[in-house]
C-alpha positions as CSV (number, residue, x, y, z in Angstrom):
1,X,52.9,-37.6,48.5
2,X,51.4,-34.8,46.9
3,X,52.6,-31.4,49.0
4,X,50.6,-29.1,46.8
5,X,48.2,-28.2,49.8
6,X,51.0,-26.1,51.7
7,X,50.2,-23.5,49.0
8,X,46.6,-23.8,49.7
9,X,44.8,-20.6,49.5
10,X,42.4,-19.3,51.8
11,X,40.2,-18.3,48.9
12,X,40.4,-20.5,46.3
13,X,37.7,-20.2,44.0
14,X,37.0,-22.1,40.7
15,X,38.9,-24.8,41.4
16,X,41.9,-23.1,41.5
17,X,42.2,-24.6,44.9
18,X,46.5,-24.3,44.7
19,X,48.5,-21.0,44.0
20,X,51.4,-23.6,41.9
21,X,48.3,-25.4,40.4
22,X,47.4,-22.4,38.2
23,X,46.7,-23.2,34.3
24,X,50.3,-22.0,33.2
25,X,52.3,-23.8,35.7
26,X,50.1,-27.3,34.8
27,X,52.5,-30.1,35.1
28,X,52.1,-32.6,32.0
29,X,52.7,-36.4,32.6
30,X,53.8,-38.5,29.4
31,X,54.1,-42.2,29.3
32,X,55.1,-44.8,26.6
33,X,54.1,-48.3,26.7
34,X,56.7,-50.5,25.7
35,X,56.5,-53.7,26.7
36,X,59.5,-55.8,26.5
37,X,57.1,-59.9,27.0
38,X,59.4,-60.5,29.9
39,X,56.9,-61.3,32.5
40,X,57.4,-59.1,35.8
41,X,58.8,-60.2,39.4
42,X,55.8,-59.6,42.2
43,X,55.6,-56.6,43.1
44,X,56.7,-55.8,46.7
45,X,54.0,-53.6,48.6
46,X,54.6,-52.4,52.2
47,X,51.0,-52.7,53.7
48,X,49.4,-49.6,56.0
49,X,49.6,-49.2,59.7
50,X,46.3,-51.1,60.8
51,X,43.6,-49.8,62.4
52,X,44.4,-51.0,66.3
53,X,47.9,-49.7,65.4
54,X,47.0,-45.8,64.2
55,X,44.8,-45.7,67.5
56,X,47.5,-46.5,70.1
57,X,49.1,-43.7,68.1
58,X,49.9,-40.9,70.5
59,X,52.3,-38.5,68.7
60,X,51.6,-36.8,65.3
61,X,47.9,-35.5,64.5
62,X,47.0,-38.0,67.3
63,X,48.9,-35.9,70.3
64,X,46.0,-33.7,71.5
65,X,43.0,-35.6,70.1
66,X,40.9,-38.2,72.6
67,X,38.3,-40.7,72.5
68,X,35.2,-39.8,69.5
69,X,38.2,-37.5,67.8
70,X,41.1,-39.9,68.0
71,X,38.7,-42.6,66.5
72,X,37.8,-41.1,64.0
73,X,41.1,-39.8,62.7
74,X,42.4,-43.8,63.0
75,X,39.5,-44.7,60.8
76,X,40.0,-41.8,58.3
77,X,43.6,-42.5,57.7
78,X,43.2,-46.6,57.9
79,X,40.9,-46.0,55.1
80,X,42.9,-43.7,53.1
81,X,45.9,-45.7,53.2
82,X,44.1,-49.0,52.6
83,X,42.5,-47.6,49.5
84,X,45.8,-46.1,47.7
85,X,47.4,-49.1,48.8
86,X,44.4,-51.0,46.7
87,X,45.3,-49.1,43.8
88,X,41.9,-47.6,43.9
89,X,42.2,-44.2,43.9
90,X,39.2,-41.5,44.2
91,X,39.1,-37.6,43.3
């Protein structure tokens, strides 16, 4: 996962919302498609907690939250991970 938001700061203005995230530290991604015809084995995908399961969660973000608060949170995350496991990714 992306870490980038331990260097948050405070006052980020701009979008400049990162201190490592400035335009001279950029990171630049490259890819190359190659494709070699051979068709691919399925893809193995480890599915996300579900729902019932993040809200018996006790521990983690969950620990002092209760009832309207620990709902929500469940239903945050259960959507977040459902979505990047989707492959749909927003923002």
């Amino acid at each position: 996962g992306d870490k980038r938001d331990i260097y948050k700061r405070p006052d980020a203005m701009n979008n400049q919302s990162y201190n490592a995230q400035a335009a001279d530290r950029d990171m630049v991604y490259c890819f190359r498609y190659m494709p070699t015809g051979e068709q691919l084995e399925k893809q193995e995908v480890k599915l996300p907690p579900t729902l019932k399961t993040l809200r018996a969660c006790t521990d983690g973000p969950f620990k002092s939250l209760v009832s309207t608060a620990k709902e929500s949170l469940a239903q945050q995350l259960h959507k977040r991970f459902v979505t990047e496991v989707s492959g749909t990714h927003v923002g």
